[in-house]
Each structure stands twice: as C-alpha cells, then as structure tokens.
N, C-alpha and C positions, 0 to 999 in steps of 0.2 A: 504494500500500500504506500506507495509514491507520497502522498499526498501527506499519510500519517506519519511517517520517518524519511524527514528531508534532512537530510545532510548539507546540502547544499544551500547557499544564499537563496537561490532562484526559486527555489519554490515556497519558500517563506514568504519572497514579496510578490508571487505572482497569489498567494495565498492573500496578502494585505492589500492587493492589488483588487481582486476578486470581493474581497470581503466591503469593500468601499466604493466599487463602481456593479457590482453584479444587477443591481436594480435598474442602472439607466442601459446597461447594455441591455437587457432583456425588453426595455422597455421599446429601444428605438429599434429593435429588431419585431416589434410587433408593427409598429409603425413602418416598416419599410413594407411589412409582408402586406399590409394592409393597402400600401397606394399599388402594388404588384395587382390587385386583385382588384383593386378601382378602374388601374390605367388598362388593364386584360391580356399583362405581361404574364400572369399567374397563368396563362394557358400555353406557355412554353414549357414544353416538358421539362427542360434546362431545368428551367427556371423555378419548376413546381420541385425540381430535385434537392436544388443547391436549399432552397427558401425551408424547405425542411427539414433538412438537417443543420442547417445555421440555426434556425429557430429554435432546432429542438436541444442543441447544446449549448445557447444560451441559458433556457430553461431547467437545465441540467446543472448551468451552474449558481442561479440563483436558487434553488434547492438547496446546494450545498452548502451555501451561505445564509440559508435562512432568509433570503430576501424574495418579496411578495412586490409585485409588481403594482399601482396606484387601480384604485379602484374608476377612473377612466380606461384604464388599459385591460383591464379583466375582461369589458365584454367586446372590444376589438379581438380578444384572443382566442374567443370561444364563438365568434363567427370566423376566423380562419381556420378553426381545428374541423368546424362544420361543413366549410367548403371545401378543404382537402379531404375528406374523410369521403364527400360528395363526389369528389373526380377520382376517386383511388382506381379504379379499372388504368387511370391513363397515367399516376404515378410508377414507380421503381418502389417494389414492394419494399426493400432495404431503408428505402428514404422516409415513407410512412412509418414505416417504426419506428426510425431513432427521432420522431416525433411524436410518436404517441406511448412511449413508453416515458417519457419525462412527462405528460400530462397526464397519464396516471397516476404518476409520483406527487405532483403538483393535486391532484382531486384529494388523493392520503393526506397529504401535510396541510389542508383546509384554504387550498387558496377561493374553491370556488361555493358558494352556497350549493344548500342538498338539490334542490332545484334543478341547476344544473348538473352536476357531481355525478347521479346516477346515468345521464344522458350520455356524458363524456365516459364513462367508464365504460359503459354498454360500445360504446364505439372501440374503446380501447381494448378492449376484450376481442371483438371479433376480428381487429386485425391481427395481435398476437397470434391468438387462437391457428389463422392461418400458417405458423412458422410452429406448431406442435399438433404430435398427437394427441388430443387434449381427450380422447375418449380413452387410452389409456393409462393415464390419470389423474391423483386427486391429488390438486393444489392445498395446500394448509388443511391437512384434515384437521377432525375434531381431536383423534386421539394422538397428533403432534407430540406433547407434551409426556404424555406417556408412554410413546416410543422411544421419547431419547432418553427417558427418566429407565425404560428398562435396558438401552443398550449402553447405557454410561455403569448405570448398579452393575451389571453381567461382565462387563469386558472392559471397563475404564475408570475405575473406582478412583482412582486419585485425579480426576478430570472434574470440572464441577460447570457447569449450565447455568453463564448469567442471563442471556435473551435470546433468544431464537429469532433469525430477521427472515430468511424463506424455508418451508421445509412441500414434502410432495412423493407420492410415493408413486410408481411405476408398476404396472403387470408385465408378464413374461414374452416375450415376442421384441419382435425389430422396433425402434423408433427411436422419434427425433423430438425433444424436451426440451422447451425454453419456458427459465422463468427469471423474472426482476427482482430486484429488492433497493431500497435507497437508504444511504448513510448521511444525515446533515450534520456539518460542521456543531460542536458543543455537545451532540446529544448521545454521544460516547459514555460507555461506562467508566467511570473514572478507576476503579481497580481492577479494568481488562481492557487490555489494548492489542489483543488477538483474535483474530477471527479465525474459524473452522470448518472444513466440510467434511460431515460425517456421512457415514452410504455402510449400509446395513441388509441381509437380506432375513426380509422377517416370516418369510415362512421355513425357516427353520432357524431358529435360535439355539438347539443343545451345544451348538460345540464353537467352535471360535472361527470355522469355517466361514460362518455367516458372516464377518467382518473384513474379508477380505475382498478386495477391487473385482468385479465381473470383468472377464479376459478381454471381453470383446465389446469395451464400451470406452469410449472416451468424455473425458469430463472437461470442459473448457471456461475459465471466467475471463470474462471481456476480451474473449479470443483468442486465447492463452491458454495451452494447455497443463493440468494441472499433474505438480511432476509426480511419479509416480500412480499415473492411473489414466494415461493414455496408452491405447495400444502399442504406441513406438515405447512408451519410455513407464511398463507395467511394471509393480512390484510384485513379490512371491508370497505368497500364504498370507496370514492374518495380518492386517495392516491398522498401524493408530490414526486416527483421526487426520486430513493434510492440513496443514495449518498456509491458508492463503490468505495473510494479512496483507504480503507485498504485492498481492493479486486484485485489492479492494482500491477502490479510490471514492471520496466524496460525491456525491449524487448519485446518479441512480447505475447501477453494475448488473449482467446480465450472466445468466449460467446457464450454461448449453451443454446437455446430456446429450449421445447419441448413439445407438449401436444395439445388438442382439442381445437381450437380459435373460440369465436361466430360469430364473424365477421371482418372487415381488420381490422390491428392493426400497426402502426409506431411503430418504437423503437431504439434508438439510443442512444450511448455513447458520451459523451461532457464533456468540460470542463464549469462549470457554476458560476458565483459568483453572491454572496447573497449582495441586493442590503442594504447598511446602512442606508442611508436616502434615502427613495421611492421618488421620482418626484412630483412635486407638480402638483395634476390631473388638465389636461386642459379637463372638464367633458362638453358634451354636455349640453344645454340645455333640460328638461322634457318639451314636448308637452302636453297641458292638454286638454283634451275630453271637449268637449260641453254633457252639462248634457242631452240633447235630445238624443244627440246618444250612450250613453252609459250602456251596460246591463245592465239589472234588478238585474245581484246578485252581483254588485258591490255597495260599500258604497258613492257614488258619487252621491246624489240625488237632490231634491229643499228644503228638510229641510237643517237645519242647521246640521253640524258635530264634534263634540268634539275632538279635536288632541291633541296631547301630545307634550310638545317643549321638553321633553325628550328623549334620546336615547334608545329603545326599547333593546336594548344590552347591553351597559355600564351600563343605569337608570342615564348618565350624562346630562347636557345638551348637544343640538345637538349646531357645530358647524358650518358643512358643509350637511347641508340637501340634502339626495339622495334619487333617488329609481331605480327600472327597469323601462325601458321604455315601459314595459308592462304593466306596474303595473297602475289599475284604484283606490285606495284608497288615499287618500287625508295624508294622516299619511307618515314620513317620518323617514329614521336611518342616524343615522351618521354615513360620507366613513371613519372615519379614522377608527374608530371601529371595520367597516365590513372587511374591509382590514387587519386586524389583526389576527383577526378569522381565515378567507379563509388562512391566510396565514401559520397557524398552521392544521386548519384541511380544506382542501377545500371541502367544502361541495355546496357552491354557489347558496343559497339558498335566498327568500326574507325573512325577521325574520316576518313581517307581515301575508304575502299572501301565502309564504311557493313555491312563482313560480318561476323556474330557471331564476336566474344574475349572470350572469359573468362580468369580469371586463371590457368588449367593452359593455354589456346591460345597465351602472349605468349613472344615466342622474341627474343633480343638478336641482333643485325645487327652482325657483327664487322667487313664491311667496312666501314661504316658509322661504327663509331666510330674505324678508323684515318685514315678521313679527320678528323673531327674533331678527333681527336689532334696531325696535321701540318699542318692548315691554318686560318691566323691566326685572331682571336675575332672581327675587324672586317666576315671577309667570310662574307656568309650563303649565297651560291648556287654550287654548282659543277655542272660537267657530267661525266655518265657513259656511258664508252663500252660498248658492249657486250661488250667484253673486260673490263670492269673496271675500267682504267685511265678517269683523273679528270681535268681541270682546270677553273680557278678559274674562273667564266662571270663577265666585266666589261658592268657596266650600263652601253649612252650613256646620257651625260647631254648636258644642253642647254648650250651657251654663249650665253651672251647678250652684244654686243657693244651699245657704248651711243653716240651721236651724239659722247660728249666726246672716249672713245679710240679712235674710227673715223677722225674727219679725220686725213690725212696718213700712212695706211699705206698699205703696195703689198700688191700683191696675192699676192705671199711669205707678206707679215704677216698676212693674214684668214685666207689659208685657201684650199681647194678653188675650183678654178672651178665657175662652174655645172654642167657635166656629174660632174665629179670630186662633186659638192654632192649628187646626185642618187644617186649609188652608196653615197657613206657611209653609214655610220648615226649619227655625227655632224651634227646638224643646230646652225646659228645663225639665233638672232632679229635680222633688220636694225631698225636706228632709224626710230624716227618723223623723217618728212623735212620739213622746213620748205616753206610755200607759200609763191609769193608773193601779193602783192594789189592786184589793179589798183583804183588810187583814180582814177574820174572827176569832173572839176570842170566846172560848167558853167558857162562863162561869159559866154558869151552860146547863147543858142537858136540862131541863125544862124550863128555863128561854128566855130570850129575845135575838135574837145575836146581836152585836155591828158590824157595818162596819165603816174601815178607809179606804181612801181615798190613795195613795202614790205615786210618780210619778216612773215609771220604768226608769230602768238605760238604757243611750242608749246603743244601738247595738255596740258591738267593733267588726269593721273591717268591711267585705263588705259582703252582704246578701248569707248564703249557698247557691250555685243552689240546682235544685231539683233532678238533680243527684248524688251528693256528698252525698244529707239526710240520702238516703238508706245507711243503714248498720251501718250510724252511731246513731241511733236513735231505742228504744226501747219501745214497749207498747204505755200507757197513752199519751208517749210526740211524739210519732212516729204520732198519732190520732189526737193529737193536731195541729201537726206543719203540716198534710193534710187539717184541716177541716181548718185553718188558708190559706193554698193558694188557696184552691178551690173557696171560701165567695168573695161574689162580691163586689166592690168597690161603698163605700158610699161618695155622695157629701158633701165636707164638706160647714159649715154653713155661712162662710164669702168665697169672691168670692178670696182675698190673702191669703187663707189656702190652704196647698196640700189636695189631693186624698188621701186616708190613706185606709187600705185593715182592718178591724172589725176583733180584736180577735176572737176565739170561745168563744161563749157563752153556760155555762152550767147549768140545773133547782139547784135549791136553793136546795131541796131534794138530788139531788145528791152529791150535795158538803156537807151537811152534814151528809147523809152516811158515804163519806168518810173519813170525819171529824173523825165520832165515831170510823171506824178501825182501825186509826193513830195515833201511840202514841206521836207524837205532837201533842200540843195543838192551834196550828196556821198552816193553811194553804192561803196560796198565789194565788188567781187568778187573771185573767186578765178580766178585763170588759171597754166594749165600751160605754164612755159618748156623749150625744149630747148635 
C-alpha cells in the first residue's frame, strides 16, 4: 500500500496535495463533463472514454480524502452518471466501470440522499455484475463473520479480526469474480495497519487442507497478482493468510478472482493483527480410552509403554503436555512448540500419529503432566503400565574397563561371568591385549634358530574397520590382517582375562623360506602363547 508507507517525499505531498485541492478537482471535472454533454462532444466515443475514467478517478480520489463535492455539483453528477449509464451499449465496457465503481463508493460514504443512492446503485450493480459471475456467488453473506471467526479459531489462533472490508464466497466450477471495497484517508484502524486476504474452502474444514491456495485460480488486487496464489507464482500445501497491504491504496481497490475452483471456497479482505503474546490456552481436558476398547493398531495396550518426557519437536523438555483428541498413543508434544510451527507453516498435523489437529482438536494430558511434575528434570524416559501407574525406564550404559585398571582384579571386581555376561544388559569392553613377537635370528643356515620372546607395542588409536582395510593394505599384510579377523576367539586361561582374537599362525618352513629371500637378517612374527 503505496499510499500507506511512503518512504518517499513524493507521496506525502502529493498526499497534502490531494488532501487540499481533491474537492475543486472533482468538482471542475464535473463541470467539464457537463458542457461535453451540452456542447454533444459526449457522443465521441473518445471522448465518452477519456471523460470517464478522468471522472471517475477524480472521484476516487476525493473518496480518499474525505472530500464531498458542493451541493451544486451533486446533481450535475448524477445526470452525467445517468446519461452515460444511458449510452453504455456505445461506451468501452472498461471505461464504465472505472466510473461506476467510485460512484458506488461515493453512494456508501453518503455523498448522495437515499432518493437517489438506490437509483445509482441499481445502475452500478448491473454494470459490475456484467464483469462476474454473479450467479455463482454470494457477495457479503450473512454468515461472513462466522466464517472467518471459525477459520481464524481452526487454523490461525494467534491472528485476531479487527474489520472485514469485502468478503464472498464462490461455488465449484470455472469463473471470473470481481469485487470492490474503499479505504478513506483517517478511517484506518489505529492498532492495525495491515491488510489480509484470507480464501478458505469450506466444504471441508477437518484438516488444514482447506486453507490452502486452489491450483488453478488466480487472485489479483488492482491488477497485480497476489504473490503466492497465482498460477505462475503458487505456493505448496497449507498457506497463512497473504498479507497485501503494499497491494491496497486509498479509494476505492478492486479484487479479481479467476479460474476453475474444486469446490466452495470463502475469501475475504480484512484488517488482521498479529497477536504478541498468544493467550494463555484454556485446553480441554484429553479423555483416555479404556485399553478394552481401543484398536488393535494403536500403541495403547496391557504391556507397559516407553514415552518420552521430551518434546518430539523442540527435543526440549515438555512443558505443557498435548495431543489430538483423536489421538490413541500415550506419547505427548509440547503446545507451545506446536503452536509455533503451525504458526509459520500451518500444516496441522500430529508430529506422532501424522493425524489432522487443529487448534479447537488439542486436549492437555493430565496424567501426563503429573508425571512431569514428580519426576526429576534429569531423566527423560519413563515407562507406562496399563493401569497407569509409571516408573523411571534406566538406560544401560556401557562400561568400558581399560588394560591399566584391569591387571590385578578378581573376578568379584569385573563383574558377571560369562554366562551371568550374557543375560545382563550390562555389557563391558575388554582391552586390547598385548602380542607377543617371535624374533628369529639366523645364524647360520645350517645351524640351530634362536627365538626371542618381545612384547608388541600397543595398538595406537582405535581398531581399523574392515572397510577402511581395503585399499589401504597390500599383499602378505592384506592376508594377514584377513586371516587375523576371520580366527575364532580363544578363551582365555584365567576367568579376569579378556577374549583376545589368535594372530595368524605360520609353519616354521615358511618363515624360513622367507627368511633366506630377505636381505634382512631378522624377521618379526607374531605368535599366540597359552
């Protein structure tokens, strides 16, 4: 709205400009049309063109300015609305209108007695009327107010309805919708300076479906199409209200529906403000099912159920435990959360169960926050029996024991034997266990070989996987470090030793084969003592 947020010098003084001459301009533009239709210049088509749209957006902008033209000029202006209204077969249907839609405007804001008023209306009516389908449908119904009052409560709770300036609802099929509305200079709400267009479909209201844009329609103010809801430039799924304030100007603004609709649809222009701090929810109570009667593919059963006291949204904790009043799982999100979401993207959805809630479906869960209430902020999961009654569900964790504080404890000290190891759900990581490394010397070929004894260096850092191996491993050690993970795990001999996976073992022959092709005189292997 140009008019309402000028940045600019320019349109402040064409505003101060407007605001102090709109009356004479109006006035000597009645006076011009007037000697047009004396002198019998008014039967130039030109001329019948030009003289009505100068006319009519003069009038347009004493409207906007509050100014009423002198009551000598009033009924010059109501025999030239009479005589073009008379010759319309031989005007430019475009040119009648952007005349007779500001003397409509003009009949509302009381320029002309009732007398008049109905005469000029009834005219102004039937030429609109020719630029819509007006049989499908209803301009300003009765039940306006309570359409937008149910689809702000269902899908836009934190939006609040100061005035509604046009609303009208549509039936299913092709067509083409025009309607006006006028905004005059002052008569703005002083704590909403945004304007809205809402479009609803209300034969079906359950799910959030209904609020989003019909594919094949485009929505246009003052010829301008509205972003996100024309055909070129559509948005996806459930949409918030479009906010075309910069779309509105002073006087009278015209909104053009057009295209194939799947079924009835509301839509109306309003003034709406965005609420700061939401109300604090007076939520129903959640009714909970008797575990008898409730379906088989719900999580509601006679075992016990694991819940989360976190928010399935945020991952905060919950604070205000909700759900739909449909909803049979025991698991709960937090409103404030949900309400934040919905309120950026309304989607209106369960984050659980994925089944349609809106904001009259969300019900508080009172068991649910007495657990909350009684149990610590540290622990997130408890379990629920089917009686209701709860306790705290404790995570294993892993103990990891380490080579340093392993030597020298019994078997008291670790822990579980192996079978007892096997039932837990405690489990421990044993240490990496030291090899040893047979070092052969050869000292002579003929002669006898010496072995040593030496302990291997441990493992730095943490065991390659066995997809990382590939590619980095070549030949002899590629064979090795397989035939090392494939060898099955040998029990070690005291019952406080880890599991430990047997190097490979290789024949004595072979290792001094390889001995004699190496021009080292010491080779390194690895062998499994018991």
């Amino acid at each position: 709205m140009s008019e309402f947020y000028g940045s600019a010098g320019s349109v402040r003084r064409r505003m101060e400009y407007l605001r102090g001459n709109a009356k004479k301009i109006v006035e000597a533009n009645i006076n011009q049309a007037s000697a047009y239709i004396q002198t019998g210049d008014f039967d130039n088509p030109l001329v019948y063109s030009q003289t009505c749209m100068k006319l009519g957006s003069t009038i347009d902008s004493a409207i906007a300015m509050n100014a009423v033209p002198s009551s000598s000029h009033l009924p010059q202006l109501r025999l030239i609305v009479r005589e073009v209204y008379r010759r319309k077969t031989e005007l430019q249907q475009p040119s009648l209108m952007l005349l007779m839609l500001p003397i409509k405007a003009a009949c509302q804001v009381g320029w002309f007695p009732d007398r008049d008023k109905d005469d000029l209306l009834k005219m102004a009516k039937e030429v609109c009327n020719g630029f819509s389908n007006i049989d499908k449908m209803s301009i300003e119904p009765s039940y306006a107010h309570s359409c937008v009052s149910n689809i702000i409560s269902r899908f836009y709770p934190t939006m609040k309805v100061e005035n509604i300036l046009t609303s009208f609802n549509v039936k299913a099929g092709y067509g083409t919708f025009v309607v006006d509305f006028h905004i005059s200079h002052g008569t703005l709400p002083r704590h909403c300076r945004n304007l809205w267009l809402l479009v609803a479909r209300m034969d079906n209201m359950d799910t959030s479906a209904c609020i989003a844009s019909p594919s094949n329609v485009d929505f246009l103010i003052n010829g301008s199409g509205v972003p996100r809801r024309t055909k070129s430039n559509m948005g996806k799924g459930p949409q918030l209200p479009s906010n075309v304030t910069k779309m509105i100007k002073y006087g009278v603004n015209l909104l053009q529906v057009l295209g194939d609709f799947e079924g009835q649809y509301f839509i109306a222009v309003a003034f709406m403000n965005l609420k700061t701090s939401p109300d604090t929810p007076s939520l129903q109570d959640y009714v909970h099912t008797m575990p008898g009667a409730v379906d088989s593919d719900c999580d509601v059963s006679d075992t016990s159920t694991l819940i989360s006291l976190d928010c399935p949204i945020s991952k905060l904790r919950i604070r205000t435990p909700v759900k739909g009043h449909l909803c049979k799982h025991r698991q709960c999100f937090d409103y404030k959360y949900f309400m934040e979401v919905n309120s950026r993207w309304p989607t209106w959805n369960c984050p659980i169960c994925n089944n349609p809630v809106c904001n009259l479906d969300i019900r508080i869960d009172h068991n649910f926050l007495k657990i909350l209430n009684e149990v610590a902020e540290h622990v997130s999961d408890v379990s629920i029996s089917a009686d209701g009654s709860w306790t705290v569900a404790m995570k294993a964790k892993c103990q990891t024991i380490t080579p340093n504080n392993y030597e020298g404890q019994t078997q008291a000290d670790v822990g579980p034997s192996t079978t007892e190891q096997a039932q837990s759900t405690t489990m421990f990581t044993p240490p990496a266990t030291t090899s040893p490394v047979v070092a052969f010397e050869k000292r002579d070929y003929s002669g006898p070989v010496s072995i040593q004894f030496q302990p291997a260096p441990p493992p730095s850092g943490d065991v390659m996987p066995v997809g990382r191996m590939r590619g980095s491993l070549r030949g002899d050690q590629l064979a090795a470090a397989r035939d090392r993970l494939l060898a099955p795990p040998q029990q070690p001999l005291r019952a406080n030793e880890p599991w430990s996976m047997p190097p490979p073992t290789l024949p004595i022959a072979l290792l001094m084969q390889r001995n004699l092709n190496n021009s080292d005189n010491t080779v390194n292997v690895t062998k499994q003592y018991h």
